[in-house]
N, CA, C and O atoms as a CHARMM CRD file, in Angstrom:
* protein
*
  260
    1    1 UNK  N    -12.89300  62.82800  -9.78400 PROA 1      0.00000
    2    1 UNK  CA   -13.82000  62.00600  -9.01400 PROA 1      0.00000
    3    1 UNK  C    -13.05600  61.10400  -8.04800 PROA 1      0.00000
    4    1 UNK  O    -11.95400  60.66200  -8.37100 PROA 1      0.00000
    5    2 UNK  N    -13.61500  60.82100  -6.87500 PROA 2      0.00000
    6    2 UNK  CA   -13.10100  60.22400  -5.81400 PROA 2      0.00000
    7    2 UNK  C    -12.83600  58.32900  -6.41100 PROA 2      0.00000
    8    2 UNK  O    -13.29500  58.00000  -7.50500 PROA 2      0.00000
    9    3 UNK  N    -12.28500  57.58000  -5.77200 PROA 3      0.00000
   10    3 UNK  CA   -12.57100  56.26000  -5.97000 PROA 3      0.00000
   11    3 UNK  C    -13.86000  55.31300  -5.36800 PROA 3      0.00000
   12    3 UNK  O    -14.12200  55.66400  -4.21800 PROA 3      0.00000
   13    4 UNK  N    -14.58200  54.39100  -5.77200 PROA 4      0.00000
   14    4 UNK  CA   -15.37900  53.96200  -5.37800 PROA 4      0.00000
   15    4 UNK  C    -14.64400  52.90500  -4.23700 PROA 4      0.00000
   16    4 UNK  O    -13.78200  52.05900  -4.47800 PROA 4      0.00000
   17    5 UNK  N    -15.24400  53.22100  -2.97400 PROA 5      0.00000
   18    5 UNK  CA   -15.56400  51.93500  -1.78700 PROA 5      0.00000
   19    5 UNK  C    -15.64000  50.88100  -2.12200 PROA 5      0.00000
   20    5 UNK  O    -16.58900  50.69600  -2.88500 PROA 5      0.00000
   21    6 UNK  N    -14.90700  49.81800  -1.85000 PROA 6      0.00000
   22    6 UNK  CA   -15.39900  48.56500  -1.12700 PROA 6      0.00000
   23    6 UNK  C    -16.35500  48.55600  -0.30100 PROA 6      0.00000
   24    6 UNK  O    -16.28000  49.42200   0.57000 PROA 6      0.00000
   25    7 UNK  N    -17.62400  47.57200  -0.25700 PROA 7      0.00000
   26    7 UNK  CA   -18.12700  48.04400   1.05700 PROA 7      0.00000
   27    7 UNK  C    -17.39500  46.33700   2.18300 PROA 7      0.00000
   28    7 UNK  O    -17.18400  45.16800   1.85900 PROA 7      0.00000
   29    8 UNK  N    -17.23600  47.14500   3.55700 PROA 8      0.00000
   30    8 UNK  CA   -16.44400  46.49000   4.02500 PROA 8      0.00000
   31    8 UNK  C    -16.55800  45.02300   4.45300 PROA 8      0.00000
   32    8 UNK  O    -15.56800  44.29300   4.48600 PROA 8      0.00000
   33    9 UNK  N    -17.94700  44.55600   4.82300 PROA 9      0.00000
   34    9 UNK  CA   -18.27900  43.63200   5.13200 PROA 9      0.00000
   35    9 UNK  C    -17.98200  42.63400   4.13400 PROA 9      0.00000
   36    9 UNK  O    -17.45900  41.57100   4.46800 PROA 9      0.00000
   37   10 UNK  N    -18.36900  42.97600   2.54800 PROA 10     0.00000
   38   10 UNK  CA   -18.36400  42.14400   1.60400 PROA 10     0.00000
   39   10 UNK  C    -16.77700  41.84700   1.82500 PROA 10     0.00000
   40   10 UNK  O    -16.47900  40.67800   2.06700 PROA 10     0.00000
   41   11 UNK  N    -15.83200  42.72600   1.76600 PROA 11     0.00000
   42   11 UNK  CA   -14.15400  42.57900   1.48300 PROA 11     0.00000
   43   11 UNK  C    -13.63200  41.29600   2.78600 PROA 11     0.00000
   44   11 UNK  O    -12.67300  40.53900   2.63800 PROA 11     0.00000
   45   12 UNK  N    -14.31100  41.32300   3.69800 PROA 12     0.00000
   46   12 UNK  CA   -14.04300  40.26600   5.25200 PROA 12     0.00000
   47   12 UNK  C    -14.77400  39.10300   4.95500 PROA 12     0.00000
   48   12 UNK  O    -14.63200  38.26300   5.84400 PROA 12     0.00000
   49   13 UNK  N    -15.50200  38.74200   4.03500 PROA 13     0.00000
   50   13 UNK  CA   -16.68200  37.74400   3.60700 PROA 13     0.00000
   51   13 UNK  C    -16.04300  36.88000   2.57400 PROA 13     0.00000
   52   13 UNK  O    -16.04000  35.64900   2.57000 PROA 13     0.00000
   53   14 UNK  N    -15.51300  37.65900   1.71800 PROA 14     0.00000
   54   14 UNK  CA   -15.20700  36.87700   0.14400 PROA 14     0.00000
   55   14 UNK  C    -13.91000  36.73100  -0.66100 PROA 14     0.00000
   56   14 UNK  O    -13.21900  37.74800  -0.61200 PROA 14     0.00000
   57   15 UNK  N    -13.41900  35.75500  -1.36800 PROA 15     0.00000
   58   15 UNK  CA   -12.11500  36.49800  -2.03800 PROA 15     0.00000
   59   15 UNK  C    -12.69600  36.14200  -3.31000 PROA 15     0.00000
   60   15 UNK  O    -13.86200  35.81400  -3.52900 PROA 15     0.00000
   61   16 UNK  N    -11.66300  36.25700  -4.18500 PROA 16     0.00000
   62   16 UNK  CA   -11.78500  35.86700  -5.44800 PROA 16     0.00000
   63   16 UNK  C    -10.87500  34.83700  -5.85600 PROA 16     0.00000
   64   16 UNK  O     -9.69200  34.96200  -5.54200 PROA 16     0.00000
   65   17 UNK  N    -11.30600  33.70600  -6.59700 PROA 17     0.00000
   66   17 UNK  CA   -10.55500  33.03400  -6.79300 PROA 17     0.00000
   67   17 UNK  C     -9.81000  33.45500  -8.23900 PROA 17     0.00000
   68   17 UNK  O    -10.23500  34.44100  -8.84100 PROA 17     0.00000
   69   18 UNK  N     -8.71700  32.70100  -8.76400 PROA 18     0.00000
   70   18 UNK  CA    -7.86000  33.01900  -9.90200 PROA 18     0.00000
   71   18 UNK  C     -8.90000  32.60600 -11.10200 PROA 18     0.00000
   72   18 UNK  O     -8.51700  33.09200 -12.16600 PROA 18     0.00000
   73   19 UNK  N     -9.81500  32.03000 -11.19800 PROA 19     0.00000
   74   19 UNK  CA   -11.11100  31.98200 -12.14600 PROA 19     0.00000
   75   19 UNK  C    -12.14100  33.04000 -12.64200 PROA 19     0.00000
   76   19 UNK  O    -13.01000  33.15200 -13.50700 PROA 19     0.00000
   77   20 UNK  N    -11.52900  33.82000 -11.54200 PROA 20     0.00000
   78   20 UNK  CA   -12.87400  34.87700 -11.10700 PROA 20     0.00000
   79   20 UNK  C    -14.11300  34.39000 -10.08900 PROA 20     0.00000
   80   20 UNK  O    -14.80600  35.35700  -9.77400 PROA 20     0.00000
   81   21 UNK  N    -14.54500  33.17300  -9.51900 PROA 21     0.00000
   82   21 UNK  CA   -15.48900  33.12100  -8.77200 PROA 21     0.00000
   83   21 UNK  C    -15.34700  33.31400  -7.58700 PROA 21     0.00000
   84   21 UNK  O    -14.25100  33.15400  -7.05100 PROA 21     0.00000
   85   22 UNK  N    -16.37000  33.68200  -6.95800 PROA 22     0.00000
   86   22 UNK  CA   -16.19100  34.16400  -5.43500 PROA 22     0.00000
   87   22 UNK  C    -16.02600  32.98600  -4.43700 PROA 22     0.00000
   88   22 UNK  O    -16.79900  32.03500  -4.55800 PROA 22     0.00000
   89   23 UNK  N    -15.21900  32.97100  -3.60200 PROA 23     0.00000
   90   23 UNK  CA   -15.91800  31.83700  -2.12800 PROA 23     0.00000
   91   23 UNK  C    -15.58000  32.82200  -1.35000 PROA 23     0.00000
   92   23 UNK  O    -15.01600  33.91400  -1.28400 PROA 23     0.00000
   93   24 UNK  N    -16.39600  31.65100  -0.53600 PROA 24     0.00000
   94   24 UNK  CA   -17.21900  32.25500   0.71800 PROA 24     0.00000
   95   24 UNK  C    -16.97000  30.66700   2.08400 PROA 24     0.00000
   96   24 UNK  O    -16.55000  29.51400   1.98300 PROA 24     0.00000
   97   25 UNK  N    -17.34500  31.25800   2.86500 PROA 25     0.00000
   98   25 UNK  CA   -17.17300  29.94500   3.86700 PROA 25     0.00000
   99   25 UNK  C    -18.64700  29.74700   4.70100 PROA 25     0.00000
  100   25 UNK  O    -19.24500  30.76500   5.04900 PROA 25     0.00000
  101   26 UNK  N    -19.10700  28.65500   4.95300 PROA 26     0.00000
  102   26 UNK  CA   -20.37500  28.17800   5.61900 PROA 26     0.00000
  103   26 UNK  C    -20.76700  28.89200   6.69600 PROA 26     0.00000
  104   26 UNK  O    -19.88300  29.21300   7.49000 PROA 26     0.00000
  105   27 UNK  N    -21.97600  29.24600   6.93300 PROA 27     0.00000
  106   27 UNK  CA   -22.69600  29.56600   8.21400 PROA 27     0.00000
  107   27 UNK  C    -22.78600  28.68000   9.48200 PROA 27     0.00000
  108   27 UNK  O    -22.07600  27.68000   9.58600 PROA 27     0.00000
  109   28 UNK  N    -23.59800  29.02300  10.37300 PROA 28     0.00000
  110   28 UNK  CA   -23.65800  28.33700  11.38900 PROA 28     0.00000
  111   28 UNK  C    -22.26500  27.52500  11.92100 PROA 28     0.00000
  112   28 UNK  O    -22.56600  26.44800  12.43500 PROA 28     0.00000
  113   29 UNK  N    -21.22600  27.72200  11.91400 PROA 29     0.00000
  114   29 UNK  CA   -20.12600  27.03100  12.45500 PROA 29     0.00000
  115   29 UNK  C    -19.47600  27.78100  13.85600 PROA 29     0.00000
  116   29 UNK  O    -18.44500  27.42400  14.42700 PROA 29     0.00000
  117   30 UNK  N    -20.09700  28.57800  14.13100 PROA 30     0.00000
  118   30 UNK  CA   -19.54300  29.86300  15.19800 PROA 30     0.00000
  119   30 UNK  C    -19.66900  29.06400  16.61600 PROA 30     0.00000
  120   30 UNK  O    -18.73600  28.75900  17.36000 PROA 30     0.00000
  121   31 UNK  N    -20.83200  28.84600  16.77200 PROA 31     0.00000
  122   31 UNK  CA   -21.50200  28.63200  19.01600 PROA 31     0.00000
  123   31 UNK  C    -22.85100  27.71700  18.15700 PROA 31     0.00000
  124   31 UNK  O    -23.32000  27.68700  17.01900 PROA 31     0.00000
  125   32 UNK  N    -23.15300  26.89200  19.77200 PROA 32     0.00000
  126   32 UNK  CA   -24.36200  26.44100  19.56900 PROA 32     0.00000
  127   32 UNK  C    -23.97900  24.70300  18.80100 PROA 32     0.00000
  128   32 UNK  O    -24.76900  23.96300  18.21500 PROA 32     0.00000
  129   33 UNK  N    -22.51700  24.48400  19.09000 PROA 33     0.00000
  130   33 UNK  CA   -21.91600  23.31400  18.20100 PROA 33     0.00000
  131   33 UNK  C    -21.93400  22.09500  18.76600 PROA 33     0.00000
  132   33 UNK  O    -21.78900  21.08200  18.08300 PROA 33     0.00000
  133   34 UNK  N    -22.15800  22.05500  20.40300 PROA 34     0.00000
  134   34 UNK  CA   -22.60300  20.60300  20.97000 PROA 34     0.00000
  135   34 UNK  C    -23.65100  19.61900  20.29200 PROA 34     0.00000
  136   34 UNK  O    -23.52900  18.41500  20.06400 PROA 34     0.00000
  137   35 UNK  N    -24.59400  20.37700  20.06400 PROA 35     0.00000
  138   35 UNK  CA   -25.73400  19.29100  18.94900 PROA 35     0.00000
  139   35 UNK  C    -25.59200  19.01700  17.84400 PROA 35     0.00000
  140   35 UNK  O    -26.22700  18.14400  17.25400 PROA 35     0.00000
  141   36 UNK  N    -24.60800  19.82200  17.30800 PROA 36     0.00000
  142   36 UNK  CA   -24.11800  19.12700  15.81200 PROA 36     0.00000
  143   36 UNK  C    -23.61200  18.40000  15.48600 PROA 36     0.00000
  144   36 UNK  O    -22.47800  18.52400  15.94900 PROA 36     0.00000
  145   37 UNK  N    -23.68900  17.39200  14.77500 PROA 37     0.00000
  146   37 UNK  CA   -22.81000  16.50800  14.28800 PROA 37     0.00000
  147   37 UNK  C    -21.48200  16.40500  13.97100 PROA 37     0.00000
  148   37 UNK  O    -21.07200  17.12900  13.06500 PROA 37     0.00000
  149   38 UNK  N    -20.70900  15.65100  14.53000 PROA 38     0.00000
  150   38 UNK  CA   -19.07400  15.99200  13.67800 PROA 38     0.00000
  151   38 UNK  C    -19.04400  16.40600  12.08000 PROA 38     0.00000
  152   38 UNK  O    -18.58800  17.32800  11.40400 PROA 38     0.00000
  153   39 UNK  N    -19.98400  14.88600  11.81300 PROA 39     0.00000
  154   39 UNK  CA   -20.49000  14.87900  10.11300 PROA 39     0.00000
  155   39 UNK  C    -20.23900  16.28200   9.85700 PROA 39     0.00000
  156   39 UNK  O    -19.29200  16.72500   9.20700 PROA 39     0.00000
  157   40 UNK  N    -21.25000  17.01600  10.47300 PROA 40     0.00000
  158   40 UNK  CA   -22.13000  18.09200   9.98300 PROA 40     0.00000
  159   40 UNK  C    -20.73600  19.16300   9.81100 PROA 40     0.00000
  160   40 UNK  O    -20.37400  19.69600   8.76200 PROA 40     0.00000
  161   41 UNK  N    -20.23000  19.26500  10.87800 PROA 41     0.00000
  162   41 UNK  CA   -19.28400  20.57500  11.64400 PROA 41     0.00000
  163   41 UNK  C    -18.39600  20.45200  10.54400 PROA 41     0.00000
  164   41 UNK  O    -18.16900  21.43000   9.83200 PROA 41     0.00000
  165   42 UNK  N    -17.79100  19.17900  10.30100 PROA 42     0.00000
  166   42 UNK  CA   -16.82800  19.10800   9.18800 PROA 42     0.00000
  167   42 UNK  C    -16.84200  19.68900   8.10600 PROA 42     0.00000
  168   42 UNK  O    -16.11800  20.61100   7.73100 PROA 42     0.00000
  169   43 UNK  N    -17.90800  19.01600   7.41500 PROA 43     0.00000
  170   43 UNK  CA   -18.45000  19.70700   6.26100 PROA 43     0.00000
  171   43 UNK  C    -18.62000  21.52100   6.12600 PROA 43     0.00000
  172   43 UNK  O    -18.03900  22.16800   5.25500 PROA 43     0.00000
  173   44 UNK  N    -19.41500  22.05000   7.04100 PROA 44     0.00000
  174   44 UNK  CA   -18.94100  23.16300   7.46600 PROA 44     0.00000
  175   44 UNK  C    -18.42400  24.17500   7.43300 PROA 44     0.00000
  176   44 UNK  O    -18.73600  25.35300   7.25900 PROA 44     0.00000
  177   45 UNK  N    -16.90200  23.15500   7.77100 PROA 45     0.00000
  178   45 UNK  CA   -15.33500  23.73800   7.81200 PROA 45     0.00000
  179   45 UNK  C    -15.19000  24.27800   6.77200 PROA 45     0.00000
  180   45 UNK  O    -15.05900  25.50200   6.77600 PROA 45     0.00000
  181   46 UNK  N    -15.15700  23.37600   5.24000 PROA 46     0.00000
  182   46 UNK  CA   -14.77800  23.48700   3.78000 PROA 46     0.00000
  183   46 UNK  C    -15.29800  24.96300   3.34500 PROA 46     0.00000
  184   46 UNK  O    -16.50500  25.17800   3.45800 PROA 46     0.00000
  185   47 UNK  N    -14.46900  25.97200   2.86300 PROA 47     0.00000
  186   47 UNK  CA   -15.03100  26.94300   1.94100 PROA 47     0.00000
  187   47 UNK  C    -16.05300  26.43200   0.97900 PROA 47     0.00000
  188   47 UNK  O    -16.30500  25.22700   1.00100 PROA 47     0.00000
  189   48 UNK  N    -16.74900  27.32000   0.02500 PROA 48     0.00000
  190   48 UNK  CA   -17.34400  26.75900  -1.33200 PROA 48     0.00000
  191   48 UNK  C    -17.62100  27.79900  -1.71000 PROA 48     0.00000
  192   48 UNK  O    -17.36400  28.79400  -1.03200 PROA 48     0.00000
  193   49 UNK  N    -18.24600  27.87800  -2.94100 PROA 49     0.00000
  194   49 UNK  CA   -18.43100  29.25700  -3.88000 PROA 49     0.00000
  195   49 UNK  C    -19.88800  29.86000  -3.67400 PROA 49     0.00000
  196   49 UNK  O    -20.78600  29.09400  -3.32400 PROA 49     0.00000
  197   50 UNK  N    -20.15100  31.20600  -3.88000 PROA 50     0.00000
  198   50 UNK  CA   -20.80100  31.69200  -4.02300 PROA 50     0.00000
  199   50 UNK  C    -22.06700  30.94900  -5.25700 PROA 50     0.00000
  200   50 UNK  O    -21.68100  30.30900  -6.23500 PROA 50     0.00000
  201   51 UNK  N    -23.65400  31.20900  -4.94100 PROA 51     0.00000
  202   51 UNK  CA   -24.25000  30.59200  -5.76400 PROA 51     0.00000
  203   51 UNK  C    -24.17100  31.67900  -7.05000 PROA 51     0.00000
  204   51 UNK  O    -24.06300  32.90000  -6.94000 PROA 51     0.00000
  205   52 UNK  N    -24.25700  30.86800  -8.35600 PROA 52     0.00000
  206   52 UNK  CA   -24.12500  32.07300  -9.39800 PROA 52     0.00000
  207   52 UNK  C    -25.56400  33.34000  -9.49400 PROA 52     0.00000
  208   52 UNK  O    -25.41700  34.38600 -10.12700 PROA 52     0.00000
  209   53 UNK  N    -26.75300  33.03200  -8.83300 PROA 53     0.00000
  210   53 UNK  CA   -27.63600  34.15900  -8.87300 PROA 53     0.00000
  211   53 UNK  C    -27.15400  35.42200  -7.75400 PROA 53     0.00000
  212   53 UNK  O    -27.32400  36.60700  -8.04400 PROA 53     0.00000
  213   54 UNK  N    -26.45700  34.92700  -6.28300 PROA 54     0.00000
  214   54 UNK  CA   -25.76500  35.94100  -5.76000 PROA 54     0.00000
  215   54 UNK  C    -24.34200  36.39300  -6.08300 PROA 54     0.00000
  216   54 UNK  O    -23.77000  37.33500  -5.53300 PROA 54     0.00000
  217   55 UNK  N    -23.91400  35.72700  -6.89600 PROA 55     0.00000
  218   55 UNK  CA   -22.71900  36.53300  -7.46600 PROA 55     0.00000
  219   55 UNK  C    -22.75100  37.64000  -8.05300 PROA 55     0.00000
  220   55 UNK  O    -21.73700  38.16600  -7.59400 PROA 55     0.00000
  221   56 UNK  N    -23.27600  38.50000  -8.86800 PROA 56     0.00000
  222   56 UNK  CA   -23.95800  39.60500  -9.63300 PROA 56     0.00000
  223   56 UNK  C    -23.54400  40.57900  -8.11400 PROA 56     0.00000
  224   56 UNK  O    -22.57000  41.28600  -7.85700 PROA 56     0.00000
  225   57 UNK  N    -24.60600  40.27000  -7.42800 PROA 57     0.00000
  226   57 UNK  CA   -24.77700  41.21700  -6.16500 PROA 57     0.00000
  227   57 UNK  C    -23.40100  41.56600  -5.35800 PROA 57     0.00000
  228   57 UNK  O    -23.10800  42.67900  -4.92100 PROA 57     0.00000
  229   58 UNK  N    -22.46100  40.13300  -5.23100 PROA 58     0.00000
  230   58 UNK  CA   -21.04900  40.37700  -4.50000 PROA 58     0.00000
  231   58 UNK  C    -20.28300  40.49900  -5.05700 PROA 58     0.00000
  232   58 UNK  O    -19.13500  40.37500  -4.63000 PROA 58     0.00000
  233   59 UNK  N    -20.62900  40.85000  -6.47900 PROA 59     0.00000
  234   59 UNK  CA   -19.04700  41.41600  -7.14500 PROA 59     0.00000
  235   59 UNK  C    -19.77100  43.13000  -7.23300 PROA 59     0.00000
  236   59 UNK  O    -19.09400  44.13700  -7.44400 PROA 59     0.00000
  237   60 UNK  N    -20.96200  43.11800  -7.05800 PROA 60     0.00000
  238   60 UNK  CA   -20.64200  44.75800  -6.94700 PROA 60     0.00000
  239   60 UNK  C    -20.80600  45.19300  -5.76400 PROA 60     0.00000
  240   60 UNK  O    -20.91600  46.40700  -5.59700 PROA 60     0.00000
  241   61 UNK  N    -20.86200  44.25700  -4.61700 PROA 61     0.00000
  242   61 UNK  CA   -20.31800  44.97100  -3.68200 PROA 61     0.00000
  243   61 UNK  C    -18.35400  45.29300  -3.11900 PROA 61     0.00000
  244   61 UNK  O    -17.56600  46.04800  -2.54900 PROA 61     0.00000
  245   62 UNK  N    -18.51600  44.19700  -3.75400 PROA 62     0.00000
  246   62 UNK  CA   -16.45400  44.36200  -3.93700 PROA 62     0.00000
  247   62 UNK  C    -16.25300  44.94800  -5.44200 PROA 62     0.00000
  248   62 UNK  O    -15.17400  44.68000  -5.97100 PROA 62     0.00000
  249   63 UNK  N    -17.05400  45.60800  -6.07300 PROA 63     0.00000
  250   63 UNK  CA   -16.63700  46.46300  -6.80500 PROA 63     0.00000
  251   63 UNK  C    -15.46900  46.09800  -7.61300 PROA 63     0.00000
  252   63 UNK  O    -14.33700  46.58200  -7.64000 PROA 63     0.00000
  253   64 UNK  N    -16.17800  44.81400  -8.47900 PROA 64     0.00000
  254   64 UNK  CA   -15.24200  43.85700  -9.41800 PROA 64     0.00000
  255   64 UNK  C    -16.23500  44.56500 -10.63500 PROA 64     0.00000
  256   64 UNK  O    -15.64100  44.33000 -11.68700 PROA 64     0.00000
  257   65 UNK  N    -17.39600  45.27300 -10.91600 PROA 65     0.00000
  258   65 UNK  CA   -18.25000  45.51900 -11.87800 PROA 65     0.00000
  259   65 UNK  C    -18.53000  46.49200 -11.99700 PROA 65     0.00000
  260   65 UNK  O    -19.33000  46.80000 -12.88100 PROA 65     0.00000
């Protein structure tokens, strides 16, 4: 039998941390950033983890399961 895929998007999206949990990095930070707040943009910046009900879903798309 062949090996199972990564699918690719998930592999450019997520790592794993040495815990096992996923991060991920914030939306909206791309264009469209003049009306935002520094506050806001900053915050932003910071990685953070995956919520635990979509974790299930992104470890089998990176095919950790």
């Amino acid at each position: 039998m062949p090996k199972m895929k990564t699918k690719s998007s998930a592999k450019k999206r997520f790592k794993v941390t040495g815990s096992g949990k996923i991060k991920r990095k914030h939306a909206f930070k791309s264009h469209i950033l003049t009306k935002k707040s520094k506050k806001r943009k900053l915050a932003l910046t910071h990685s953070t983890l995956v919520h635990p009900t979509d974790e299930k879903s992104v470890k089998q798309q990176l095919r950790l399961i």
